[in-house]
ROLO-454434 format. One record per residue: residue number from 1; residue in three letters; chain; x, y, z of N, C-alpha, C, CB in turn. Coordinates in Angstrom, 3 decimals. Glycine has a CB too. Layout:
BEGIN
   pos   code   unit         nu         nv         nw        cau        cav        caw         cu         cv         cw        cbu        cbv        cbw
   NUM    Ala      A          X          Y          Z          X          Y          Z          X          Y          Z          X          Y          Z
...
//
This chain:
BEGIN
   pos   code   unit         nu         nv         nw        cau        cav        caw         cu         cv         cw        cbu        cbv        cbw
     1    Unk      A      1.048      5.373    -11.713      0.453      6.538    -11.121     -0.379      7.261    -12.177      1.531      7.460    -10.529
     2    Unk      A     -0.955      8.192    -11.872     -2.215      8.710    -12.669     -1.341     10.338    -13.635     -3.868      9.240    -11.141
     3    Unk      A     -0.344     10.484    -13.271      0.277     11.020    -14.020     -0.061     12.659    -13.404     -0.096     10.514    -15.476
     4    Unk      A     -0.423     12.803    -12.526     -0.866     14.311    -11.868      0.501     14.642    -11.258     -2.266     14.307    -10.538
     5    Unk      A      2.135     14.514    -10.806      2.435     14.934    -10.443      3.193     16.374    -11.086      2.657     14.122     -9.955
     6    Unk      A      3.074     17.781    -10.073      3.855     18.904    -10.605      2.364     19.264    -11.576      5.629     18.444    -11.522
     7    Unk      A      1.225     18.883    -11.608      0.277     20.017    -12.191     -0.465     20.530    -11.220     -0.677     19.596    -13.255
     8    Unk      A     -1.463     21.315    -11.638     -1.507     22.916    -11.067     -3.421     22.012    -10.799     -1.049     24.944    -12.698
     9    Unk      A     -4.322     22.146    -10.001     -5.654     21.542     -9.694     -6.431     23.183     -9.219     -5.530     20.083     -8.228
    10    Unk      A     -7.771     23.399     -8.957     -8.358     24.280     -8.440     -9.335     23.847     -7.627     -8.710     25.031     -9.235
    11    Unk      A     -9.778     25.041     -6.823    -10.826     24.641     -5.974    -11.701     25.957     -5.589    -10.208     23.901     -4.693
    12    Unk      A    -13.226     25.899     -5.354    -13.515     26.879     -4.786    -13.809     26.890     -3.368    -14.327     27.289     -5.395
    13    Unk      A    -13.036     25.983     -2.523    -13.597     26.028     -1.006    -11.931     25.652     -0.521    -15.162     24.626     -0.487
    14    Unk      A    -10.859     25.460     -1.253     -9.275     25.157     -0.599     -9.685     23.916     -0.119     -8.541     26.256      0.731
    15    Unk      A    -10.291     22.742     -0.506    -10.304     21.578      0.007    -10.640     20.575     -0.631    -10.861     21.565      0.864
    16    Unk      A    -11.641     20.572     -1.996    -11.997     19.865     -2.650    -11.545     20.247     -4.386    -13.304     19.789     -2.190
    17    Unk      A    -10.753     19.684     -4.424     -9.908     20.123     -5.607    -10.134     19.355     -7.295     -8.343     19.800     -5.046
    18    Unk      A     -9.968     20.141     -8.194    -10.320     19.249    -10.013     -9.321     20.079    -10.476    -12.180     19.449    -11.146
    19    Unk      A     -9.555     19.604    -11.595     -8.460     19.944    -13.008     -7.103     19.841    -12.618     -8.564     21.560    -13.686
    20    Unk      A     -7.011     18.640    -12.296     -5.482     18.178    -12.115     -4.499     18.436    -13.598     -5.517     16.352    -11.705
    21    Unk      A     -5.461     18.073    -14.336     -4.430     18.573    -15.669     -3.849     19.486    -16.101     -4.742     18.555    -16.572
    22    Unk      A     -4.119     20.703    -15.163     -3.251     21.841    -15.537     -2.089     22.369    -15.788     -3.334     22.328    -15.110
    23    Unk      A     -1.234     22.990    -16.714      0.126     22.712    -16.508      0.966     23.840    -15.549      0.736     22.603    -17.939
    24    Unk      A      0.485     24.914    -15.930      1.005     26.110    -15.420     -0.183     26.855    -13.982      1.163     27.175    -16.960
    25    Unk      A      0.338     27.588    -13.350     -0.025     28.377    -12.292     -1.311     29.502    -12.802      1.393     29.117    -11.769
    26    Unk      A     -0.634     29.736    -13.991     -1.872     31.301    -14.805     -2.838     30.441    -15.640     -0.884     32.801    -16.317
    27    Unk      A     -2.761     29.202    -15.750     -3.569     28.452    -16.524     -4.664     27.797    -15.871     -2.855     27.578    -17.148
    28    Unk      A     -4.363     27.264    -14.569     -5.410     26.982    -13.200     -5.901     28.427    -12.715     -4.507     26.136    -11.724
    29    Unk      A     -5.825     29.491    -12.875     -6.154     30.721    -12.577     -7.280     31.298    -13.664     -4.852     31.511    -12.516
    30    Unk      A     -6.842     30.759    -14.584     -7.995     31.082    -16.024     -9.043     30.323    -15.849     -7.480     30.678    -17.644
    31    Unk      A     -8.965     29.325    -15.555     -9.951     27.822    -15.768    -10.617     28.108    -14.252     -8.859     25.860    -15.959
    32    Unk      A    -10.162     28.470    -13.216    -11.036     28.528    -12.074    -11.585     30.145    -12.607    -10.140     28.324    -10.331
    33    Unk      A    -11.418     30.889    -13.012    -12.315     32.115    -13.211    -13.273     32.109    -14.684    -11.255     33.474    -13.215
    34    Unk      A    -12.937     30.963    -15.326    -14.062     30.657    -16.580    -15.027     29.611    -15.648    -13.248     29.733    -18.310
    35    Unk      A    -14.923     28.941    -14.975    -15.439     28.336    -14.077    -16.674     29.204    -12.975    -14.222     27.837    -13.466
    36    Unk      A    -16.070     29.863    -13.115    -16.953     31.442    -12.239    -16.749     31.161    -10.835    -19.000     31.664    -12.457
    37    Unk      A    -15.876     31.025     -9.998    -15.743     30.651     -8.917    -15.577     31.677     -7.758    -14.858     29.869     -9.045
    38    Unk      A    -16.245     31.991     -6.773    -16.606     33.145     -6.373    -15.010     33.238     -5.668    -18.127     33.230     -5.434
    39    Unk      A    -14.489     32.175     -4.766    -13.486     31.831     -3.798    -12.588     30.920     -5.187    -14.193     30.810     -2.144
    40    Unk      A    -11.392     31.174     -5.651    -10.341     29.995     -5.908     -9.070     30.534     -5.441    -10.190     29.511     -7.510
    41    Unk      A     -9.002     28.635     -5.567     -7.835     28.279     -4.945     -6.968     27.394     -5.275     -8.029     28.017     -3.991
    42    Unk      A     -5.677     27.655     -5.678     -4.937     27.064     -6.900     -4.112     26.111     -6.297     -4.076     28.092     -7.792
    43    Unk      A     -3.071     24.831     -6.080     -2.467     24.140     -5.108     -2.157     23.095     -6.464     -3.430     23.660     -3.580
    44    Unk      A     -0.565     22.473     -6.212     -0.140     21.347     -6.999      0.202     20.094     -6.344      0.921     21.704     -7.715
    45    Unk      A     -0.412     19.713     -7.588     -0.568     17.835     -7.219      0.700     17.267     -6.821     -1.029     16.766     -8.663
    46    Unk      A      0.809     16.476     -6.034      1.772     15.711     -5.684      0.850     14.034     -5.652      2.489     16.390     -4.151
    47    Unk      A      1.901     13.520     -5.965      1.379     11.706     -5.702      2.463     11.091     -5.308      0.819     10.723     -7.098
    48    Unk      A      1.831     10.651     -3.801      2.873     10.470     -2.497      1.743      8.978     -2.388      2.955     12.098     -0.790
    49    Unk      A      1.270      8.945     -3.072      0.622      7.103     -2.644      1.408      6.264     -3.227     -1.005      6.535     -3.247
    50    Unk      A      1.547      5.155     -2.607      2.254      3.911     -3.806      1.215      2.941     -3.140      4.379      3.278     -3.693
    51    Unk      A      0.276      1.760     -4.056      0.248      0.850     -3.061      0.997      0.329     -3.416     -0.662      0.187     -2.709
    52    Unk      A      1.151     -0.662     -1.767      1.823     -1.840     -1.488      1.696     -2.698     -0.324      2.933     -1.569     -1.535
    53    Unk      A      2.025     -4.328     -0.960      1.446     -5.195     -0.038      2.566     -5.407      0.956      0.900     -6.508     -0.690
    54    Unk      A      1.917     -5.373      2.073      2.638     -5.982      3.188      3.298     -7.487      3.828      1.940     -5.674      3.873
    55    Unk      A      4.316     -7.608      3.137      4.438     -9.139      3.346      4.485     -9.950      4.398      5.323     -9.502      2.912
    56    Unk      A      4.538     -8.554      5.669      3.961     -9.532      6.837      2.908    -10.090      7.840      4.394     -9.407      7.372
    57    Unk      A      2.254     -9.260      6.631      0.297     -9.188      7.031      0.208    -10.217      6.397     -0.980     -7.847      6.425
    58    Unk      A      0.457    -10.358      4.656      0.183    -11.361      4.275      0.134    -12.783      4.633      0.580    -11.229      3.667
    59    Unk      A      1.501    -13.067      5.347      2.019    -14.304      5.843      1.051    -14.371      7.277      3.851    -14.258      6.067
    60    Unk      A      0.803    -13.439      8.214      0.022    -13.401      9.157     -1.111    -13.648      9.076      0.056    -12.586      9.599
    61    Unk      A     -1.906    -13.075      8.115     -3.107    -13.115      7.863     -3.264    -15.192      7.337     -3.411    -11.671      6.555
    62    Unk      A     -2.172    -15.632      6.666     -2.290    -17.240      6.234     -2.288    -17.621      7.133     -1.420    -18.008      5.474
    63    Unk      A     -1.071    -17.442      8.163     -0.757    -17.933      9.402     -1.987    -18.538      9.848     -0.223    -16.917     10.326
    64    Unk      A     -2.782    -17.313     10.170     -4.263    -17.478     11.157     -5.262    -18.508     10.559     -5.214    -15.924     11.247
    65    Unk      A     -5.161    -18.062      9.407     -6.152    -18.560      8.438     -5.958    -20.474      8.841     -5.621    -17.932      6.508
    66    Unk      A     -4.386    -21.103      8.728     -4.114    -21.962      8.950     -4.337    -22.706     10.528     -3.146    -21.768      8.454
    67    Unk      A     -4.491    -21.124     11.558     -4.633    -22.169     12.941     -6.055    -22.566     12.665     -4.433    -21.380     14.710
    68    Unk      A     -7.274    -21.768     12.151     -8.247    -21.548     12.184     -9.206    -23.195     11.727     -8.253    -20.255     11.392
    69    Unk      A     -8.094    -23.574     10.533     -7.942    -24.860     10.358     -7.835    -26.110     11.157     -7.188    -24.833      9.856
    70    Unk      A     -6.567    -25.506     11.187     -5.566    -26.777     12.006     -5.136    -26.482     13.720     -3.821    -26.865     11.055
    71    Unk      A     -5.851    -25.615     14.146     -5.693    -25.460     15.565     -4.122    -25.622     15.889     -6.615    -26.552     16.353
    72    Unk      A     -3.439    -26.153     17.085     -2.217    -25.916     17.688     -1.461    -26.505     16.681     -1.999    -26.446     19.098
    73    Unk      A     -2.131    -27.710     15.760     -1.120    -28.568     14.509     -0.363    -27.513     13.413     -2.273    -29.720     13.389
    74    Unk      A     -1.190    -26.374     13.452     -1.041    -25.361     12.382      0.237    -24.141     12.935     -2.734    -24.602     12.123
    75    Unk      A      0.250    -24.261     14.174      1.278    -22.960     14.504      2.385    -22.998     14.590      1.192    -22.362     15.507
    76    Unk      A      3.399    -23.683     13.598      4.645    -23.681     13.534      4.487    -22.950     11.926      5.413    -25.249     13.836
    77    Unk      A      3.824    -23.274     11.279      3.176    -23.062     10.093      3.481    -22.069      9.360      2.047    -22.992     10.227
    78    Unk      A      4.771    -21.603      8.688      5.176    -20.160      8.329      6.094    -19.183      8.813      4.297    -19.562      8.404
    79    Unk      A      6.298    -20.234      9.902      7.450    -19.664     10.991      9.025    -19.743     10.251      7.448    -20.794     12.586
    80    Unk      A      9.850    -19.121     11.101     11.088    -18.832     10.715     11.482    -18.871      9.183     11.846    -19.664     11.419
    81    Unk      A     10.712    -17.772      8.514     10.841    -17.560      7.153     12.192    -16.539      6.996      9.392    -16.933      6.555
    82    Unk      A     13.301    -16.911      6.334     14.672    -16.306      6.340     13.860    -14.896      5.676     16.129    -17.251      5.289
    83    Unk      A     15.066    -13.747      5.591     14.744    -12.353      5.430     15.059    -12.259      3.849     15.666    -11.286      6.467
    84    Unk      A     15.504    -13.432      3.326     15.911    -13.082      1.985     14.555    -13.903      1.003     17.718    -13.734      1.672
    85    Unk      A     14.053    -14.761      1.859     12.725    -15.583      1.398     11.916    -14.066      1.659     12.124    -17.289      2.556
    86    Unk      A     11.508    -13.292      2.533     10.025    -12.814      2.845     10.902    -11.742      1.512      9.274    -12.129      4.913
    87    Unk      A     11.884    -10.939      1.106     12.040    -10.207      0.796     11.487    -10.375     -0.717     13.104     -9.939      1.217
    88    Unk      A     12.024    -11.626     -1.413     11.254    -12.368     -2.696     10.186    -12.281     -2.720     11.319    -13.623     -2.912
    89    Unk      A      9.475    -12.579     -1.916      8.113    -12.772     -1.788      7.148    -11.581     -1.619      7.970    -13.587     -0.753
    90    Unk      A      7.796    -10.339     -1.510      7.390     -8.857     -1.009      7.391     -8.654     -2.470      8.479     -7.779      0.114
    91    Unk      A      8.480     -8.831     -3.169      8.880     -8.118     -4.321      7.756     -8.756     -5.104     10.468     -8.304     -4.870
    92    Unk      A      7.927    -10.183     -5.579      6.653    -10.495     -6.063      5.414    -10.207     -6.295      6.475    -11.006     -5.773
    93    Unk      A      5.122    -10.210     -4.760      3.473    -10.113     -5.049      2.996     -8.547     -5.037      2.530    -10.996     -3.741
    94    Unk      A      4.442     -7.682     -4.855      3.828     -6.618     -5.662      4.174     -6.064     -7.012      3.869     -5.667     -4.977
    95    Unk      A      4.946     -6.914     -7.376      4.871     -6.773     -9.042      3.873     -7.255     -9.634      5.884     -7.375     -9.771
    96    Unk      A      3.171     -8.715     -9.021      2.149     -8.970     -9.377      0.717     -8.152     -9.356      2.177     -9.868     -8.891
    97    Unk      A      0.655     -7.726     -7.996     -0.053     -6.605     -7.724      0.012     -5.466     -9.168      0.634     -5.999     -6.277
    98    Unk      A      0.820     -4.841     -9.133      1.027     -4.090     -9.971      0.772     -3.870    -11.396      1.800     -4.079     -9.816
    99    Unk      A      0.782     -4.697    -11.863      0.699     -5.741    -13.363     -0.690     -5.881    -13.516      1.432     -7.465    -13.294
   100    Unk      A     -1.044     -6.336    -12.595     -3.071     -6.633    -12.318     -3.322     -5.332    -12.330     -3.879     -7.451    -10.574
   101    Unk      A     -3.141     -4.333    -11.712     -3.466     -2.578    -11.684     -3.691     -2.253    -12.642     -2.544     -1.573    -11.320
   102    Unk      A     -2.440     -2.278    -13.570     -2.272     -1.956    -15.056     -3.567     -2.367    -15.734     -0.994     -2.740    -15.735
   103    Unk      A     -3.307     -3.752    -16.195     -4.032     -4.337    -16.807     -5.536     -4.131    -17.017     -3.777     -5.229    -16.441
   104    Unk      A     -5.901     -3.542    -15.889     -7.195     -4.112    -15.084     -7.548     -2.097    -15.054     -6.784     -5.381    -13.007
   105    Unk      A     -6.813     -1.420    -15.188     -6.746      0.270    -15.132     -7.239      0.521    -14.082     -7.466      1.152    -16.162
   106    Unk      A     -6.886     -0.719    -12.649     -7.129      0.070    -11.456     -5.657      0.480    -10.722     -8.114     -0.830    -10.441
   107    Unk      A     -5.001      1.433    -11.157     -4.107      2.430    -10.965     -4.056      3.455    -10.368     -3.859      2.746    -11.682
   108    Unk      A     -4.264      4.275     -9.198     -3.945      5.026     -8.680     -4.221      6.111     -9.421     -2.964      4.812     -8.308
   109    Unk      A     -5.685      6.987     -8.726     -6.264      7.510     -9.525     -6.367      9.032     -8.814     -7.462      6.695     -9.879
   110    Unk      A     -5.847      9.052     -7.703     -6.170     10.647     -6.962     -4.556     10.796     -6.274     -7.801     10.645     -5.386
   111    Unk      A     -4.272     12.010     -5.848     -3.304     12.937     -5.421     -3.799     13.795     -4.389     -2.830     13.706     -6.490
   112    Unk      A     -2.680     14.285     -3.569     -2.692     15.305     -2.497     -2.234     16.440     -3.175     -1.835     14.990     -1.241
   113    Unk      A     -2.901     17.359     -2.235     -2.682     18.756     -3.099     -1.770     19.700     -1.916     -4.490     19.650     -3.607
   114    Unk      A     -0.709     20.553     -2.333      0.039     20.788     -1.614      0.466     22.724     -2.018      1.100     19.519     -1.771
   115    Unk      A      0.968     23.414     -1.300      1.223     24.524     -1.422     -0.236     25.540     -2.254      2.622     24.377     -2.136
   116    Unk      A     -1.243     25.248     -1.693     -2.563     25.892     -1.704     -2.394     27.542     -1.883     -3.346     25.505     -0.281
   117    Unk      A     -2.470     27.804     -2.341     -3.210     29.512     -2.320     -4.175     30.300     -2.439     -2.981     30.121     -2.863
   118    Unk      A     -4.641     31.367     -1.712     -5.965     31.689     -2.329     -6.048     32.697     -3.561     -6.803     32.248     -1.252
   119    Unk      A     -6.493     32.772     -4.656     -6.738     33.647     -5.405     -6.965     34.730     -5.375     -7.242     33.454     -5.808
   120    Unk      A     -6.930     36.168     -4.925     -7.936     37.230     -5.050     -8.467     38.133     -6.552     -7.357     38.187     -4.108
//
């Protein structure tokens, strides 16, 4: 995660929000009025995203891919996968997923902003 959760962001319209890095409440209050902001509005980050892959899209999405191939020869094709197989296979490919994120610094880069206020 991008490391924004529990800091303090501003805004001058309550909807489009920056300075996630803030730590404190009077510190997003300084920075939106050095900012010169006619309207602010102070609200803390929360990060409520995780991705994650769906392992039964995945298998669905092959599935198809395979009739698309192999027509009626193909549709047994993936079937009756036990719950402890798809569960391996969930875990996997999003650790793998995950690992590639890292690596690659495409990580989860924005947050929802929550308990908004307006400044006066």
């Amino acid at each position: 995660m991008g490391n924004f959760e529990g800091k303090w962001c501003i805004s001058s319209n309550g909807e489009s929000f920056e300075g996630e890095g803030l730590d404190t409440k009077e510190e997003a209050i300084k920075e939106g009025k050095f900012c010169g902001y006619k309207e602010l509005y102070v609200g803390r980050c929360v990060e409520n995203f995780e991705p994650c892959i769906d392992v039964d899209d995945v298998i669905e999405r092959i599935q198809e891919n395979a009739y698309d191939v192999g027509g009626e020869y193909a549709e047994s094709y993936l079937e009756n996968i036990k719950d402890e197989e798809l569960k391996e296979l969930n875990e996997n490919l999003n650790y793998i997923f995950n690992k590639w994120a890292s690596k690659y610094n495409r990580e989860v880069n924005f947050y929802s902003v929550v308990n908004i206020e307006k400044i006066n």
